[in-house]
N, C-alpha and C positions, 0 to 999 in steps of 0.2 A: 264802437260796436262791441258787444259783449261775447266773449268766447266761450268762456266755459265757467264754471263755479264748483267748486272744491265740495261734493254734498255729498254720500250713497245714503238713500232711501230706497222705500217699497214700495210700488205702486199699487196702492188701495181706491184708486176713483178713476175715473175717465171722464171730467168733466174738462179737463183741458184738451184730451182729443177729441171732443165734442164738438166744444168751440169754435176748435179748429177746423173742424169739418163744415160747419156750419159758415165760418167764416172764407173758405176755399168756394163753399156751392154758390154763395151770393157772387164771390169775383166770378167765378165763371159763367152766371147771369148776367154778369155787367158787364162782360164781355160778349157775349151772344147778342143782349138786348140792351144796347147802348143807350138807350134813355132810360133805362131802368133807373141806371143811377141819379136822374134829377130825381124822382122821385122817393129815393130813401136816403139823400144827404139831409146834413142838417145847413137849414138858412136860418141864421140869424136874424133874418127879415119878414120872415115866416112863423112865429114862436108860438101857434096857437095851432101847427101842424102837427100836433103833441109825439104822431108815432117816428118823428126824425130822430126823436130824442135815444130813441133805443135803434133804430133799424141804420143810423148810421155808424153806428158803433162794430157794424160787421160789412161796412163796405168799403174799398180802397181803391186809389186814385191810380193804380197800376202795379205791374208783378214785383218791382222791388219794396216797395211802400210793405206789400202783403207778406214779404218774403221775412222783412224787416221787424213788424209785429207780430208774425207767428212763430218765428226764429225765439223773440225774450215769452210771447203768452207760454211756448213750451218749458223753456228755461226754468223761469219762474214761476209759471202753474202748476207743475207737477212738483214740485217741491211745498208750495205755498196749500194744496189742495191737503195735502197730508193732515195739518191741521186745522184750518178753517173752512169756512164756504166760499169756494170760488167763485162759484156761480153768482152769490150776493155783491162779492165784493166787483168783480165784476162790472155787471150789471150796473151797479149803484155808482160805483165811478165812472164808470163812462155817460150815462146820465148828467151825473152832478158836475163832469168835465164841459157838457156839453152847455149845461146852464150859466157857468165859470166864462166860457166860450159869448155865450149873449150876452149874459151880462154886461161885459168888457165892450165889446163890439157896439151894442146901445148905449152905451154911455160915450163912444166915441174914442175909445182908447185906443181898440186895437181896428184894421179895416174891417167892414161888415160883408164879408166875406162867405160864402158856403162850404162848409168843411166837413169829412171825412173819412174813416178812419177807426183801428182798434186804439189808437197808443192813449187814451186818457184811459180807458180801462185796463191796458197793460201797466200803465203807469202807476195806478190802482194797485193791483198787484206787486208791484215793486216796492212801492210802501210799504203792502203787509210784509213782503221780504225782509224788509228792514226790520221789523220789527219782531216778528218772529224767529228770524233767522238773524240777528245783529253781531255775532263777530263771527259768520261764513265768509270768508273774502273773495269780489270778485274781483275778476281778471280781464283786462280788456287791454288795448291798443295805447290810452291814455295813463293806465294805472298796471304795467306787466309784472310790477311785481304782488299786486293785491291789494283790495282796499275792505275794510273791513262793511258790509252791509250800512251799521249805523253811520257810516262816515259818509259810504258815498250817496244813500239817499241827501244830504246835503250839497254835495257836489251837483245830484241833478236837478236840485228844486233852487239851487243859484245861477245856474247855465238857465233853466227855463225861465225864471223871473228876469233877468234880463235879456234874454232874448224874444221875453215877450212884447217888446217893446220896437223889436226888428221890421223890416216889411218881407222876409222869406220866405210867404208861403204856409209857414206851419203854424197850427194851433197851439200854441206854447202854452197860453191861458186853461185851455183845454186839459194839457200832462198834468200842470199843475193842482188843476181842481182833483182828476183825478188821484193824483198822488196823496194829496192831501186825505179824500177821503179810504184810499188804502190804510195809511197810519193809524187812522181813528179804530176803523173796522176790525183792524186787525187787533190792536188791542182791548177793544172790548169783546172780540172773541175768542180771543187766545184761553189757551184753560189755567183758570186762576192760581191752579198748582204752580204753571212757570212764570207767570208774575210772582210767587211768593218765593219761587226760584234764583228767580235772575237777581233779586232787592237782596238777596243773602249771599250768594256767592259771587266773589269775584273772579274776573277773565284776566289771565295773564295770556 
């Protein structure tokens, strides 16, 4: 679990305590109205339910799971929002998480299972961390003395590929896709000044 990250910025958007908020209103419907959530997870067996695709992306399978993904969306949202569109990236990873998710699932790979959940779009976000942010280091339990952004995005797209391959419960396929398309996103958003930045100066 991730503690803290070494950043000061300025808060210029509130699209992460958005999220959040929006992400807290649904748990507390899915706690009021317990069948709520069959009908906003995402089934893999179901793929023609098109709205799972986005409305599972802000529901959780209980208060630590939610504690869990809104603990890193803050971490790294407010940070990552600075320069990009969150809300795109987002959005679009948790999606493209979720289709990573079928995919797998229909072809037999991983169980076909119902799943749930921010972290393909959190993970989403992590990616663009990495990429906009690549020697911030963070600091976590596994790594206490700091691992640099571009390092440990690698670290967590090796633990999830094979753990995708586990039977634990979590959508591994899911972080993945998302992650993946955090990377993308973020680099074709970034503003081209610090692409032209980063190619000329080196980091000690």
């Amino acid at each position: 679990m991730l503690t803290f990250i070494k950043i000061k910025t300025i808060d210029k958007s509130m699209i992460t305590e958005i999220l959040l908020a929006i992400n807290v209103i649904i748990f507390i419907i899915q706690m009021l109205f317990p069948n709520f959530t069959e009908l906003i997870m995402f089934n893999p067996a179901t793929p023609f339910e098109l709205w799972r695709f986005i409305t599972s992306m802000f529901a959780h399978g209980g208060l630590m799971h939610l504690l869990f993904n809104m603990y890193a969306l803050f971490i790294f949202g407010k940070v990552v929002e600075k320069k990009v569109n969150l809300l795109v990236i987002y959005l679009v990873a948790g999606i493209v998480g979720s289709v990573a998710y079928l995919f797998l699932a229909q072809a037999g790979i991983i169980p076909m299972m119902p799943a749930l959940g921010a972290s393909g779009a959190v993970y989403g976000i992590l990616g663009a961390f990495a990429i906009l942010y690549p020697d911030v280091k963070l600091y976590s339990l596994f790594f206490p003395f700091g691992l640099k952004g571009k390092y440990a995005v690698f670290l967590f797209a090796g633990f999830e590929f094979f753990m995708m391959f586990s039977d634990d419960g979590i959508g591994h396929a899911a972080h993945l896709g998302g992650l993946a398309v955090g990377l993308i996103l973020a680099y074709l958003m970034q503003p081209k000044y610090e692409i032209h930045y980063q190619n000329q100066v080196k980091y000690y």
